[in-house]
C-alpha positions as CSV (number, residue, x, y, z in Angstrom):
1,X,-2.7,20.6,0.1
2,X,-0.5,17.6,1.4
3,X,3.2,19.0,0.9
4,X,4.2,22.0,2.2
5,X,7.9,23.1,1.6
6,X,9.6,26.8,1.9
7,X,10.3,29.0,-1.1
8,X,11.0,32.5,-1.6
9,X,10.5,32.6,2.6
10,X,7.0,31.9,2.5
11,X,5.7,28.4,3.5
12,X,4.3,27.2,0.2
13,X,1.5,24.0,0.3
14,X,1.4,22.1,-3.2
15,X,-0.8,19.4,-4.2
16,X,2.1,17.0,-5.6
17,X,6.1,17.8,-4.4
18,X,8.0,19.3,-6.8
19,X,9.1,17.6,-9.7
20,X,12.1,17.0,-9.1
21,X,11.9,15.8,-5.7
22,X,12.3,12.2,-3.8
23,X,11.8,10.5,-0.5
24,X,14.4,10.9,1.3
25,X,14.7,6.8,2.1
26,X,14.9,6.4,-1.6
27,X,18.0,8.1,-2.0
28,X,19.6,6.9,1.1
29,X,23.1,7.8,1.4
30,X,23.7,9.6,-1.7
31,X,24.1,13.2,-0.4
32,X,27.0,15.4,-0.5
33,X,27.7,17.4,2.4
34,X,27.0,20.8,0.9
35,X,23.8,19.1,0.4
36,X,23.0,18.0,3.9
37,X,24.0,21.9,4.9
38,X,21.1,22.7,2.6
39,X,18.7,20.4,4.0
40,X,19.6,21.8,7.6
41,X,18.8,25.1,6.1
42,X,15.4,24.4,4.8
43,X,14.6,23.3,7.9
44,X,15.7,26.3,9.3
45,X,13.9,28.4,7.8
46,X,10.3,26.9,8.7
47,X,11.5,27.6,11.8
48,X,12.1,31.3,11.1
49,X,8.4,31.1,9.6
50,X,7.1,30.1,12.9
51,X,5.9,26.6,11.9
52,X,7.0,23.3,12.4
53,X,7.0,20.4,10.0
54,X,5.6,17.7,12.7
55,X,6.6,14.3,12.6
56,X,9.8,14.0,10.4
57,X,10.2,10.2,9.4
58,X,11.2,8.8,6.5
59,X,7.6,8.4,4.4
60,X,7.0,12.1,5.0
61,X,10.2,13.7,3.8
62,X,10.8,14.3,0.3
63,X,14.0,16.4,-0.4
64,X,14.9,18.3,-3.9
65,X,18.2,18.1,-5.5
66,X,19.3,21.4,-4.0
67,X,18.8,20.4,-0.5
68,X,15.2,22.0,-0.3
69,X,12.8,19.7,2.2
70,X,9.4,18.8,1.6
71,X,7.0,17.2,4.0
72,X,3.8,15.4,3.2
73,X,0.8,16.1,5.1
74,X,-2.1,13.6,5.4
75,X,-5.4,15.2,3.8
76,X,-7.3,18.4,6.1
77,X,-3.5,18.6,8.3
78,X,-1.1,21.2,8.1
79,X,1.6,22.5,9.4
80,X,2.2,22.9,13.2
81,X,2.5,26.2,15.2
82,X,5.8,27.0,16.8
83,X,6.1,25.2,20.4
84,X,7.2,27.5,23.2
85,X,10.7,25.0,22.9
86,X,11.0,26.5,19.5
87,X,12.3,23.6,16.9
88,X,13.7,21.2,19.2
89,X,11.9,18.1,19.1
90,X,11.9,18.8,15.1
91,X,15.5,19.6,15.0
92,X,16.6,16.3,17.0
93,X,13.7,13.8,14.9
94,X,15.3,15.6,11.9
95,X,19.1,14.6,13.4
96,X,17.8,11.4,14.2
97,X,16.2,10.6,11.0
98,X,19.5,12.4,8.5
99,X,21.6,9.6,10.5
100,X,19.9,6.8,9.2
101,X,21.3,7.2,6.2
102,X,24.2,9.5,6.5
103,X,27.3,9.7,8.7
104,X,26.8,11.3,12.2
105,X,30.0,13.4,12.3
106,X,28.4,14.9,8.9
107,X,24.8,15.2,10.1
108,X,26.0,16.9,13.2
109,X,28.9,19.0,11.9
110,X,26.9,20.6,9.0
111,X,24.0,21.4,12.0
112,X,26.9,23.1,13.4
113,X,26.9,25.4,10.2
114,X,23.3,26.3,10.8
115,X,22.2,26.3,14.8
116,X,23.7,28.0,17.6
117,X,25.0,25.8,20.5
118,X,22.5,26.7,22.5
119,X,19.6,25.5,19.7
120,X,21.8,22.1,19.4
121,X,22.0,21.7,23.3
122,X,17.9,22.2,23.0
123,X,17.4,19.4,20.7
124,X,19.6,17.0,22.3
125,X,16.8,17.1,25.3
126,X,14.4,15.7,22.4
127,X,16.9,13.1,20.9
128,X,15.2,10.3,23.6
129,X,13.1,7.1,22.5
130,X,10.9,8.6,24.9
131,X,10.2,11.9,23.0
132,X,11.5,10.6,19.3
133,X,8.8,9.9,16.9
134,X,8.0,5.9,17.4
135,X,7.9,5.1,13.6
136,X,11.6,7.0,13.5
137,X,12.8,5.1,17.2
138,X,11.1,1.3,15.5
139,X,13.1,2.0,11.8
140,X,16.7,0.6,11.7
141,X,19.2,1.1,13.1
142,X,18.9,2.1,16.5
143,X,20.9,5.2,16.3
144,X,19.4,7.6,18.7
145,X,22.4,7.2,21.4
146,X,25.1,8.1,18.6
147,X,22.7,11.2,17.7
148,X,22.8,12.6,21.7
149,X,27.0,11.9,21.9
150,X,27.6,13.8,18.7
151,X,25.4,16.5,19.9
152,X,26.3,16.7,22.7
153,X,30.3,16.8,21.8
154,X,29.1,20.1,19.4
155,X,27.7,21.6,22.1
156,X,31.1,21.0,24.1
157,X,32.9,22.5,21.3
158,X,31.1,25.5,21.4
159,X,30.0,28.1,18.4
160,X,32.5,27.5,15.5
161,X,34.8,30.1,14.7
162,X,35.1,31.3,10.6
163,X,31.8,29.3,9.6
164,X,32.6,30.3,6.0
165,X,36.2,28.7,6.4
166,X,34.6,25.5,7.8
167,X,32.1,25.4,4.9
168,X,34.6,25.3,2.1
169,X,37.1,22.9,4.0
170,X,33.9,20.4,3.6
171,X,33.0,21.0,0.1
């Protein structure tokens, strides 16, 4: 099965994506914050599953309207088992990738609403050329160093206080 996405809490694998999901490089810029949130969330929760989603670049991401993410699998793979870093290197491909196409104070602030400090502070380690997916690091623009600043300025800020406040101030 070549897409595997998360429903119900159980990792679900599918022979096509769900209907009404994209790429995500197809619809570029055109989330909404609460959206992004989401999208943070569904990668989450594979997390919470013990499984990662592997390399996350742009031709194997597809993302529903509601923020749910999908990753295709080539033929015979499947998802990955939890590393003994946890979701890192996913978490900071998955930053690095979100940024492409969306603003970095959004992609990081909305991570905020989902990972501890700590979790963010891990995946900044993995936001590197070195340790970045190349197809991700070669795909314009060159955005890795914003990525690690913004992160790394969360990190500084500490866990947020009211997360519910914060969520509906950027709705």
């Amino acid at each position: 099965m070549p897409y595997y996405f998360v429903r119900d809490n159980n990792l679900v694998a599918a022979i096509q994506a769900p209907a009404a999901a994209q790429r995500l490089a197809l619809l570029g810029n055109s989330f909404l914050p609460p959206v992004i949130t989401e999208l943070h969330r569904s990668l989450h929760r594979w997390g919470e599953l013990d499984k990662r989603p592997g390399l996350l670049t742009a031709d194997r991401v597809w993302v529903t309207p509601e923020g749910g993410l999908v990753v295709y699998f080539e033929e015979g793979q499947a998802p990955y088992p939890m590393l003994h870093v946890g979701m890192a290197p996913d978490m900071a491909s998955w930053f690095v990738l979100l940024d492409k196409w969306m603003e970095t104070f959004v992609v990081v602030a909305r991570a905020r609403l989902v990972w501890t400090p700590n979790e963010l502070a891990a995946a900044m380690t993995f936001v590197n050329p070195l340790w970045l997916p190349h197809a991700l690091v070669a795909q314009p623009p060159n955005n890795w160093a914003r990525v690690v600043r913004a992160l790394a300025m969360a990190v500084a800020d500490g866990p947020l206080q009211g997360a519910e406040l914060q969520e509906a101030t950027f709705a």
